[in-house]
N, C-alpha and C positions, 0 to 999 in steps of 0.2 A: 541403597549402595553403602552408605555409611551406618554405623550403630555407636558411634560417639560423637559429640560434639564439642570442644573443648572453646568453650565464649570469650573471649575477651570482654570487660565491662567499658571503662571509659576510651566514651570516644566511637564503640562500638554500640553496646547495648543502651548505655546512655549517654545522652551528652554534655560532657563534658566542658566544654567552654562556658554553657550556659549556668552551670551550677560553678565554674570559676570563677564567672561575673558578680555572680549574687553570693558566692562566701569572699570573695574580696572588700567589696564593697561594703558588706556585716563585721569586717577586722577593721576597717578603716575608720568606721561609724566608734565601734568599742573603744580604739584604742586613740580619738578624737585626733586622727591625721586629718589631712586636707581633705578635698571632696575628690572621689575617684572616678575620674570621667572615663570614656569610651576608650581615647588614644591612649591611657595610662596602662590601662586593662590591656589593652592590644603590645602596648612593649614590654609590659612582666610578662606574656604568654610566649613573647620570643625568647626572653631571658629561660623561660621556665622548658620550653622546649630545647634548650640547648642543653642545660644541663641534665635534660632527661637521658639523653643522646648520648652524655658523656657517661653516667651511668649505665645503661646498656653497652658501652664498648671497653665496662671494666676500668674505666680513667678517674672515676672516682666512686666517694661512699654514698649510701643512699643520705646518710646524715648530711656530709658536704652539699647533696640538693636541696634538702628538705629547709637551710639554714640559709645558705650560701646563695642561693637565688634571692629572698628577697633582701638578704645583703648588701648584694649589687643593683637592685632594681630600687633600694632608698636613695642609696648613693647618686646614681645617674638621676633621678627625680627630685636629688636634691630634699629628702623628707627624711626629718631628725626621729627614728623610734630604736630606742635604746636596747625596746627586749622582744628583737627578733625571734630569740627562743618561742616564746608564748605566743608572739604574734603567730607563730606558722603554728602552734599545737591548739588555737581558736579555729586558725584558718579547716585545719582536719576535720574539726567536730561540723564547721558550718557547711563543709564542702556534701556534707549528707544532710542537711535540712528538706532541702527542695528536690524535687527527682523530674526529668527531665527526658523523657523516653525518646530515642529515636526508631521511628518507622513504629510504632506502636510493639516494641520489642517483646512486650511483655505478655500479649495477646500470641506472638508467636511463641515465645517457648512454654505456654498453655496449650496450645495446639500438636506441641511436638512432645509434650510430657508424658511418657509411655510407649511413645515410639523410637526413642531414642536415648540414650542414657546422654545426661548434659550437666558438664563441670565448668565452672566460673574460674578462668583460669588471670589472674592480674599481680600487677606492680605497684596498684596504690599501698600505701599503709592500712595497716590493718584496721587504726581507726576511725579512717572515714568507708575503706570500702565495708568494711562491716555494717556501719551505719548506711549506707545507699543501700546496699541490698537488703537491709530489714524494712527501711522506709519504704522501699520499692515493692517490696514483696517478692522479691525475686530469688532472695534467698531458701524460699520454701519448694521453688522449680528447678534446684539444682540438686542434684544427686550430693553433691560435695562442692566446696568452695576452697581454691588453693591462693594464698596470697604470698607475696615475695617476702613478704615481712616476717611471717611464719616458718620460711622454709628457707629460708637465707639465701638464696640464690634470685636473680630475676631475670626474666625473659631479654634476651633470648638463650642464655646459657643452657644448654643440657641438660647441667645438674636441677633446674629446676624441672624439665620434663622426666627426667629419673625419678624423682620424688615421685610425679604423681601417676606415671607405673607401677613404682611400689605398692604406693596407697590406695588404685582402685583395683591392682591386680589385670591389667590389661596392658596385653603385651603385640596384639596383632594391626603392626601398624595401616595396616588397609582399611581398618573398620574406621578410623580416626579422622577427624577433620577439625581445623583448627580455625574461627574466622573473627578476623579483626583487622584494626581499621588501619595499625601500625607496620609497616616495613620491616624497620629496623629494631622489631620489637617480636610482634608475633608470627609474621611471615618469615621472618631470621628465624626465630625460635621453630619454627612448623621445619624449615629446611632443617634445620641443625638437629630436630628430634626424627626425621626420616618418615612425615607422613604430612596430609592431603593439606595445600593450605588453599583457602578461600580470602581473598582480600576485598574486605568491606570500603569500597570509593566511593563514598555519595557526590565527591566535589568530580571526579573526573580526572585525579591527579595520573602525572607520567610514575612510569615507574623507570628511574635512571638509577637502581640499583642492580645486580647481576643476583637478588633472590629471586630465586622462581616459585613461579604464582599458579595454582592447576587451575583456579577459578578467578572469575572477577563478576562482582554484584554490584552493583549502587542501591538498592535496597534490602533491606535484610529478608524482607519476606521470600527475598529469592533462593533462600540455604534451600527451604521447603521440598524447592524440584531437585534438589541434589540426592532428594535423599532417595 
């Protein structure tokens, strides 16, 4: 049915919370803060999802997040570290040490390599997604890798799916499927580019947005029958 796949990585292909745990907690150890427990983890990922949010709706820069979150997240915890800058440009490198597969991802886009042309399409920075998908090895299963960092633009705007029309030369939006785990991210982005989305729910979440979804999976291994 489809002849592309357009992957979202964190969150989707891997998980991401778990590799936040473990490069948080590797900035906290370097730069000799406090001990970073469970509940700390769990309110920088609110802080850190808000401002993802605000970034996808255009309200601010990717820089403002990348800074600006743990800004606010020393502040409210009350923990003195002066060089945020660095703090978050450790936090990058550490966030691809570890790799964290969800639904054993990795075995499927082996299984679908050849039958389907498949692009890693994401909004990390270039320097940790770069590092996950070499660590992961996943970078060698994709036809091409588009990152927001790269192409200035991030999901869900257009201009980032214009970009990678350009660049793979595929224009026929029927052949296309987009799946990821974000709403307001890649299912916005799927609506707004005029082709298939697949929304990745492992938790069972509602959908109280008005983007329309053609699919819904809780496991990844389920794109498979779509095809």
């Amino acid at each position: 049915m489809f002849k592309v796949i357009l992957w979202d990585v964190d969150g989707t292909l891997l998980n991401f919370d778990k590799a936040e745990k473990y490069a948080l907690r590797q900035c906290f150890i370097k730069f000799n803060l406090v001990e970073c427990t469970d509940a700390m983890i769990s309110r920088y990922a609110e802080i850190n999802k808000r401002y993802w949010k605000r970034l996808e709706a255009g309200e601010i820069t990717k820089e403002q997040v990348l800074l600006d979150r743990f800004s606010e997240f020393f502040q409210k915890e009350d923990i003195c570290c002066d060089h945020v800058k660095e703090f978050n440009a450790e936090y990058q490198v550490r966030l691809g040490d570890k790799i964290f597969f969800n639904d054993n991802s990795k075995d499927l886009l082996e299984r679908l390599n050849g039958r389907v042309k498949q692009y890693a399409v994401t909004n990390g920075t270039y320097i940790a997604q770069k590092r996950k998908l070499e660590n992961s090895g996943l970078d060698v299963l994709f036809d091409d890798v588009f990152i927001s960092d790269q192409i200035g633009f991030e999901k869900p705007d257009i201009r980032f799916f214009e970009y990678v029309w350009k660049k793979t030369g595929i224009y026929d939006k029927k052949d296309i499927l987009i799946v990821g785990d974000s709403l307001t991210s890649d299912m916005q982005g799927g609506n707004n580019a005029g082709i298939h989305c697949c929304w990745y729910n492992p938790e069972n979440l509602e959908n109280n947005t008005t983007v329309k979804i053609d699919f819904l999976i809780h496991d990844l291994n389920e794109v498979e029958f779509l095809l």
